[in-house]
C-alpha positions as CSV (number, residue, x, y, z in Angstrom):
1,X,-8.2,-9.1,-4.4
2,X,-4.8,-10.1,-3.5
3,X,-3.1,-6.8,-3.6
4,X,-5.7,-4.7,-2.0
5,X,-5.4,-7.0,0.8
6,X,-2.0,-6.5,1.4
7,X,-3.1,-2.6,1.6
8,X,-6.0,-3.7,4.5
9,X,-3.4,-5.9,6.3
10,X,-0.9,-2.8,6.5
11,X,-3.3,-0.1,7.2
12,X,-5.0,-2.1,9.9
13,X,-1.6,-2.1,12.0
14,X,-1.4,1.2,10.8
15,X,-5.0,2.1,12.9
16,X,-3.4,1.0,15.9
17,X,0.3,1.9,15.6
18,X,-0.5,5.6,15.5
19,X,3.4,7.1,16.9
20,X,3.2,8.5,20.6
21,X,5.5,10.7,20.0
22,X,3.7,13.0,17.5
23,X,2.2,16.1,18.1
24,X,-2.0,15.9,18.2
25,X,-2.4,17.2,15.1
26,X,-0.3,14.9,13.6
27,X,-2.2,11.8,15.2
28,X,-5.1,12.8,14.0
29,X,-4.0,13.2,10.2
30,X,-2.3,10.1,10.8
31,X,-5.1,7.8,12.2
32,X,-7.4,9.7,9.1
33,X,-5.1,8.4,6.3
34,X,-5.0,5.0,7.9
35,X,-8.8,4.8,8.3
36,X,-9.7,6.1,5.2
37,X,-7.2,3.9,2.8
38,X,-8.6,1.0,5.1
39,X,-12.3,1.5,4.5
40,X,-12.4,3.7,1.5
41,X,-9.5,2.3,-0.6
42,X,-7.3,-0.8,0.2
43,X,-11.3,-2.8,1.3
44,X,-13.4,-1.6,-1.2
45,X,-11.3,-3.0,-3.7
46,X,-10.4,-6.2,-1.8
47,X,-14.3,-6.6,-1.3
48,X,-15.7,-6.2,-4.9
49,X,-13.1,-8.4,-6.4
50,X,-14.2,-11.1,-3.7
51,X,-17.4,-10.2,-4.2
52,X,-17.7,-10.7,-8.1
53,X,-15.7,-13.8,-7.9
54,X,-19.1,-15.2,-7.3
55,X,-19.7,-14.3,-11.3
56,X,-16.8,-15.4,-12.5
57,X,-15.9,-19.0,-11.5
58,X,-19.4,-20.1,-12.5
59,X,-22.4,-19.6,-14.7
60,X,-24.4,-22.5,-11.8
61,X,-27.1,-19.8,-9.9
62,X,-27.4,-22.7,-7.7
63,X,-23.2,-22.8,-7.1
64,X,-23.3,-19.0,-7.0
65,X,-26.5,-19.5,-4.0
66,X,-24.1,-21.8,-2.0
67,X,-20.8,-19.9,-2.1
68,X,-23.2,-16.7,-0.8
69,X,-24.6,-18.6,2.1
70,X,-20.9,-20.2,2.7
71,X,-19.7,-16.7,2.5
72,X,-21.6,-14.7,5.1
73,X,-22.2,-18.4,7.5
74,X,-18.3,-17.7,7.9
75,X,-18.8,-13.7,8.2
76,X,-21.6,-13.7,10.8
77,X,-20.0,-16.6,12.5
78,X,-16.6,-14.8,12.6
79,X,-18.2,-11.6,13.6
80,X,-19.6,-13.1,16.7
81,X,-16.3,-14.6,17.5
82,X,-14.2,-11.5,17.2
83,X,-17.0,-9.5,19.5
84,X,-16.5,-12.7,21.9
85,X,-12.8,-12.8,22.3
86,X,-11.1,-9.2,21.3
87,X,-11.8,-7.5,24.5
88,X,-10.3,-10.4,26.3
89,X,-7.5,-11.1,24.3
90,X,-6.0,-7.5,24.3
91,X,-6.1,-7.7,28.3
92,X,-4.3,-11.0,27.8
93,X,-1.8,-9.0,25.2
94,X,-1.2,-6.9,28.0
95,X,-3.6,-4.3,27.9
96,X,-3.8,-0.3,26.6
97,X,-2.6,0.6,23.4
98,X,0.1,-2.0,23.2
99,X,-2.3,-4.7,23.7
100,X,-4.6,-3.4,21.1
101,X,-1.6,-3.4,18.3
102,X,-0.4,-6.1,18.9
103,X,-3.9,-8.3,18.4
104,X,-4.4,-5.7,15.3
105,X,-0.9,-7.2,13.7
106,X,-2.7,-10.8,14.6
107,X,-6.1,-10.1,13.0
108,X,-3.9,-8.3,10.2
109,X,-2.0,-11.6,9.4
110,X,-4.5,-14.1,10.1
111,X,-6.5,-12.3,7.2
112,X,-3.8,-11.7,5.1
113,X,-3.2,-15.8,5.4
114,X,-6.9,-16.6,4.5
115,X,-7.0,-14.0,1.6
116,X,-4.1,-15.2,0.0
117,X,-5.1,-19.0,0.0
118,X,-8.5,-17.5,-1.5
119,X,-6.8,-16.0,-4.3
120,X,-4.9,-19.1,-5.1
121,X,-7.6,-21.6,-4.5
122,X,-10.1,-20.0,-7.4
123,X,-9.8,-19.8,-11.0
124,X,-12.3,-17.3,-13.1
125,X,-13.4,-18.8,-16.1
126,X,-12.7,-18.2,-19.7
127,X,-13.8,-14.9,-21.3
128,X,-15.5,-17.0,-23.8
129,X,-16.9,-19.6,-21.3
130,X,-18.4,-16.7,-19.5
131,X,-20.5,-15.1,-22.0
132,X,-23.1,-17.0,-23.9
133,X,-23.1,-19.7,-26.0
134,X,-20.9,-17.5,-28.9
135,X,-24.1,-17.0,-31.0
136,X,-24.7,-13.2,-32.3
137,X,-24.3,-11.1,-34.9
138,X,-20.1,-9.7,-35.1
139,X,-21.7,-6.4,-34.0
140,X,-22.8,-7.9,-30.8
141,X,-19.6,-10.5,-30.4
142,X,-17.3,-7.3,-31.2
143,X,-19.7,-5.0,-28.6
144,X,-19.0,-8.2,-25.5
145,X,-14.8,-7.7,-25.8
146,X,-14.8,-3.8,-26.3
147,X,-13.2,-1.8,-23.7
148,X,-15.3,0.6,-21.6
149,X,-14.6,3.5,-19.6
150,X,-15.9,5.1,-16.4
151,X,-18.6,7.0,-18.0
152,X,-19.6,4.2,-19.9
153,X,-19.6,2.0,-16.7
154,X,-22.2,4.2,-14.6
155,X,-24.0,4.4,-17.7
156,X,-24.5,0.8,-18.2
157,X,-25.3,0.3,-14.2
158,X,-27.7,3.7,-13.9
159,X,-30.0,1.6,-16.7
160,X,-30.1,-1.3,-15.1
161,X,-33.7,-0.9,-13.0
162,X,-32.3,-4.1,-10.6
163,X,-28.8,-2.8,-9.6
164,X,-30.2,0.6,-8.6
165,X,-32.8,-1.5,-6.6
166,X,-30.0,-3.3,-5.4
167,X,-27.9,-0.5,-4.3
168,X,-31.6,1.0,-2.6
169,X,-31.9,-2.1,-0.7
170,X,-28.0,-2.4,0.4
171,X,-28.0,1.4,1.6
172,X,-31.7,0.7,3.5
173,X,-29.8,-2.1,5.1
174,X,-27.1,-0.2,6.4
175,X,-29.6,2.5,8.3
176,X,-31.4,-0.6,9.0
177,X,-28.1,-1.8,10.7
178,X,-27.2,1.5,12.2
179,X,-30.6,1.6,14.0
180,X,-30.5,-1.9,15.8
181,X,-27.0,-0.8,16.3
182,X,-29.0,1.7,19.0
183,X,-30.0,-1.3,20.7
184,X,-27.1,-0.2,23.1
185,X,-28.9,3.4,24.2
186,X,-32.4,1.3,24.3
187,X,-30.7,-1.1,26.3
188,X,-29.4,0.9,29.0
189,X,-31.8,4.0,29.2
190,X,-35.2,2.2,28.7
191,X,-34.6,-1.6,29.7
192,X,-32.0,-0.2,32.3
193,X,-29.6,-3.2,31.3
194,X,-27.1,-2.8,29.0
195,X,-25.7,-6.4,29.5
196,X,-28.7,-7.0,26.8
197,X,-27.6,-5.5,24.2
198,X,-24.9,-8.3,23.3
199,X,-27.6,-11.1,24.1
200,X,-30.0,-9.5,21.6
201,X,-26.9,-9.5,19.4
202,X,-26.6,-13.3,19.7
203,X,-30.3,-13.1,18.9
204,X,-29.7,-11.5,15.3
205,X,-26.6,-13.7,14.5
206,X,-27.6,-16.9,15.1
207,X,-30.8,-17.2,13.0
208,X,-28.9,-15.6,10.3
209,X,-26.6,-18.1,10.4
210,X,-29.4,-21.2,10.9
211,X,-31.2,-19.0,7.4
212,X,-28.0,-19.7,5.4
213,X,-27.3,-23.2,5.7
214,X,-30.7,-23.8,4.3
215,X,-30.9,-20.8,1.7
216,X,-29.3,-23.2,-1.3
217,X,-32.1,-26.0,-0.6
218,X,-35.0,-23.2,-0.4
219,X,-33.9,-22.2,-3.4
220,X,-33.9,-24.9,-5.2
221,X,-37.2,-25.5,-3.8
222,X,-38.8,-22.5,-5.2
223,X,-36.8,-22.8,-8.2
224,X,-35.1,-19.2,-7.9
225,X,-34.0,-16.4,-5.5
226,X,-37.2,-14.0,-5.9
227,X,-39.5,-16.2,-4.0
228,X,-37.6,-17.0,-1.0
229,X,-35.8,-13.3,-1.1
230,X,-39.4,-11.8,-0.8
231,X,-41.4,-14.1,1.6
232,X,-38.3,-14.0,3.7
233,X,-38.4,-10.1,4.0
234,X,-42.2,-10.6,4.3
235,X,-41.5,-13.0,7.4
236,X,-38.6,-10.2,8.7
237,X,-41.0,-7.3,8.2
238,X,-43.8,-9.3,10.4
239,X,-41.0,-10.5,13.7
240,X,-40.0,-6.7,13.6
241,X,-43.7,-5.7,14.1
242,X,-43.5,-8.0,16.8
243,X,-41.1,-6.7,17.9
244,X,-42.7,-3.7,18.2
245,X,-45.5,-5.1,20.4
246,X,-43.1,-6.4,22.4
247,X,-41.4,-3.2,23.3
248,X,-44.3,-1.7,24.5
249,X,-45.7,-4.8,26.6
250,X,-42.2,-4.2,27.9
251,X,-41.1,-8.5,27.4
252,X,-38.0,-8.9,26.5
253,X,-38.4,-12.7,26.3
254,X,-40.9,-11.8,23.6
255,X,-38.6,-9.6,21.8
256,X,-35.8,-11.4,21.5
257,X,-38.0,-14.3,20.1
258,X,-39.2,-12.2,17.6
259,X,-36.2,-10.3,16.9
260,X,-34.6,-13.9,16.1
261,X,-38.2,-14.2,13.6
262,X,-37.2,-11.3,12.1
263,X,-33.4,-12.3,11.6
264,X,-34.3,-15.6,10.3
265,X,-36.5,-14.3,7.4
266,X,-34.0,-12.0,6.3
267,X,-31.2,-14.7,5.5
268,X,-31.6,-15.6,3.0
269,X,-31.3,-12.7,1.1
270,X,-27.7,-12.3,2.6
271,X,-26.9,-15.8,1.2
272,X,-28.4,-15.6,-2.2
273,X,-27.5,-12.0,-2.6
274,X,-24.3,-12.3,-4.6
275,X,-26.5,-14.4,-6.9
276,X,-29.0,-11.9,-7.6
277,X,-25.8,-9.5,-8.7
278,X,-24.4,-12.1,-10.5
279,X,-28.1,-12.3,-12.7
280,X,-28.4,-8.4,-12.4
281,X,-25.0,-8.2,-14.4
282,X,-26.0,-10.8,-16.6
283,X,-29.5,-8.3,-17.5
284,X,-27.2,-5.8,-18.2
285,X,-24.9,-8.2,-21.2
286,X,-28.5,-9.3,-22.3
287,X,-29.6,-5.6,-23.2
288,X,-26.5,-4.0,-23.4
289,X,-24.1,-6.6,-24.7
290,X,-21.4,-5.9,-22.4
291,X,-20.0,-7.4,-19.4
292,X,-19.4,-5.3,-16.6
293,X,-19.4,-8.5,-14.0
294,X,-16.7,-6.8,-11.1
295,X,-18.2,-3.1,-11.7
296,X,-22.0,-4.5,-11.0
297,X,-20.3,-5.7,-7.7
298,X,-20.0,-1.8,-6.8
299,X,-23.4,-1.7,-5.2
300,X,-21.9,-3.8,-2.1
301,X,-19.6,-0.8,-1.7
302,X,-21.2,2.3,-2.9
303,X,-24.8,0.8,-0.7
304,X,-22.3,0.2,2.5
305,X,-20.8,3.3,2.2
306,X,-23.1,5.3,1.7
307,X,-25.7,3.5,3.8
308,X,-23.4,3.3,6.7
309,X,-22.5,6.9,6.9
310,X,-26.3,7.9,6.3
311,X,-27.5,5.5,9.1
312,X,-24.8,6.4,11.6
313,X,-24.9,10.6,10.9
314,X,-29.0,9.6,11.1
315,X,-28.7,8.3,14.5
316,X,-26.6,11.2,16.0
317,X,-28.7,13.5,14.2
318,X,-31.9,12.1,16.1
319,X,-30.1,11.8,19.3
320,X,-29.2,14.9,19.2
321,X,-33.0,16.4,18.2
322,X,-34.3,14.1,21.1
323,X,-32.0,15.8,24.0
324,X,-29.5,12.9,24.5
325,X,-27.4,13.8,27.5
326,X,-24.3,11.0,27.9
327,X,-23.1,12.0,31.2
328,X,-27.1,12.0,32.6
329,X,-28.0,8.7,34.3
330,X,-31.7,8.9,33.6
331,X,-32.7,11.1,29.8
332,X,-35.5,13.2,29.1
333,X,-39.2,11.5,28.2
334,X,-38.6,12.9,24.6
335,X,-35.2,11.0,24.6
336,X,-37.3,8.0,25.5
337,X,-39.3,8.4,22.8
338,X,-37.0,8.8,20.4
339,X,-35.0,5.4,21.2
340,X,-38.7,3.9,20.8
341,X,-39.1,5.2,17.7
342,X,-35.4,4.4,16.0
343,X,-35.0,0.9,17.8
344,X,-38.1,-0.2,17.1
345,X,-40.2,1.4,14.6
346,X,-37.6,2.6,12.0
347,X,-35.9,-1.0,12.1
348,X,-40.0,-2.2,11.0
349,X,-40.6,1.1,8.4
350,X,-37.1,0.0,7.0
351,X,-37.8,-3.8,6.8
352,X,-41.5,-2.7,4.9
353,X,-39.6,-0.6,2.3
354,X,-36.7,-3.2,1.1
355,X,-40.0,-5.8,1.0
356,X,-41.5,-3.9,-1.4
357,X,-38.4,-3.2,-3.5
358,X,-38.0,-7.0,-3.2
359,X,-41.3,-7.1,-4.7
360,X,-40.4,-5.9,-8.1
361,X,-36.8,-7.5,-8.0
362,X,-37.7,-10.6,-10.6
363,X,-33.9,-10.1,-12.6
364,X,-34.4,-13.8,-13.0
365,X,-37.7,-13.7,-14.8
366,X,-36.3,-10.9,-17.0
367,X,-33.4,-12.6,-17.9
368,X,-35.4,-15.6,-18.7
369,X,-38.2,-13.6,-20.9
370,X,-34.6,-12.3,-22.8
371,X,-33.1,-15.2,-23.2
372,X,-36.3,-16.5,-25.1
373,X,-36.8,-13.8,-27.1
374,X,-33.5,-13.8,-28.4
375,X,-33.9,-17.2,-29.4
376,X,-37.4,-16.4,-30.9
């Protein structure tokens, strides 16, 4: 966590420090490295060491619930504060591509700062404090400390049935993302006012944030994650077809009302989410006898990744199908359609799936119905 940081911090500057005196050739090989040790490299690794540090400072699900919600309260919070002040505070820098580095090397060092007192501030616990209580055969006890490789790794996560729905539900996200993310094109060409787009933002953001500060009680409430994760999504899934409605009837007083509906009921499941890792990892020692706590934490990554690039080639692909013009003022009826269809019905066919994968995502019943068994 603390190293890879170091590597974001440097190839962030590096993004916007791209030398005016190369050729364009080399600018382009040069901003690809950058971006690619950024995103692909230097943050992945930051992200699931951060990430699984929510497994191994404690064994408390209702701890592990809290630091999730304080986690993405910050990140959605932060998010809407960069979006509010990085625009003006590069003119204030002075502007162009100087003004842009030079809030880059800020952003750089401000997270290089708060990463470094994170990594100072935790302590993971014990090896022995982490597993069970120390009861087992020596078979087993020898099987927890024993070294495994790559192969062995994907193994271990491609049989656990919850971290592949995990991973489903993080890349479904991501398109789900991608898609409101059109909000912009639906925005301009079919409410003809693109000012909108960052209201409905603020629309998204804030009941996320209101979700999270109440996730931990909830779930105490219900007495695990599954209940609230799934009537949450089952609330989302209803604002977005609402949403829907609205659209047509043309109100956007209605849909940003229900768009917030929507937000709201999928909170949770960003606050509590680390949790449900954190249990899916503990599934795999129960069955497998082996703890692969940091590599679980891989479905973050490997469902952004692969969710993100999916969503975003999804969207240009579909533009592109639907006869999106940039430089025309006023698109095409079937372009029209088409930004119906991914702004507001893909967001609700999206939101229907991951409810039903939440349906059968009970890791904490499982690990329950193991734990008695083993004692039986």
């Amino acid at each position: 966590m603390l190293y890879a940081y170091i590597g974001c911090a440097v190839t962030l500057v590096a993004i916007f420090a791209v030398p005016v005196n190369m050729g364009k050739t080399s600018q382009y090989v040069w901003f690809f490295i950058a971006y690619t040790l950024l995103n692909a490299v230097f943050y992945t690794a930051n992200n699931i060491a951060y990430s699984a540090l929510t497994a191994l400072v404690t064994k408390n699900s209702k701890e592990r619930v809290q630091m999730g919600s304080c986690r993405f309260i910050f990140a959605f919070s932060t998010s809407l504060l960069i979006q509010s002040v990085t625009v003006g505070a590069v003119a204030a820098l002075g502007g162009g591509a100087s003004g842009w580095r030079t809030l880059a090397i800020i952003y750089a060092v401000i997270g290089l700062v708060v990463n470094t007192i994170s990594v100072l501030s935790v302590k993971e616990l014990p090896e022995e404090e982490l597993n069970a209580s120390g009861e087992g055969t020596e078979q087993e006890k020898e099987a927890e400390t024993e070294k495994y490789g790559l192969v062995e790794a994907v193994k271990l996560l491609a049989a656990n049935k919850f971290y592949l729905m995990i991973c489903g539900v993080y890349i479904l996200q991501q398109v789900y993302t991608a898609m409101i993310n059109m909000g912009i094109y639906y925005m301009t060409y079919v409410l003809k006012n693109e000012n909108l787009y960052g209201v409905f933002s603020w629309a998204v953001n804030i009941p996320l944030i209101i979700a999270l500060v109440f996730t931990p009680t909830l779930v105490a409430k219900w007495n695990g994650m599954y209940k609230l994760n799934l009537r949450g999504y089952m609330l989302g899934t209803l604002g977005r077809a609402l949403v829907v409605v609205a659209g047509y009837m043309g109100s956007v007083p209605l849909m940003l009302l229900f768009t917030a509906v929507a937000a709201l009921g999928q909170g949770p499941w960003q606050g509590d989410m680390n949790a449900v890792i954190a249990s899916c990892s503990e599934y795999t020692y129960l069955t497998k006898h082996r703890r692969v706590d940091g590599t679980m934490y891989s479905c973050t990554s490997l469902g952004i990744k692969l969710g993100g690039g999916l969503g975003t080639a999804a969207a240009g692909w579909l533009l592109a199908a639907s006869g999106f013009d940039g430089a025309a003022a006023v698109q095409s009826a079937s372009c029209i359609q088409m930004l119906y269809f991914m702004y507001l019905w893909l967001p609700l066919i999206i939101s229907l799936i991951i409810t039903i994968v939440l349906s059968r995502m009970n890791v904490e019943q499982a690990n329950a119905e193991l734990k008695k068994f083993d004692k039986n």
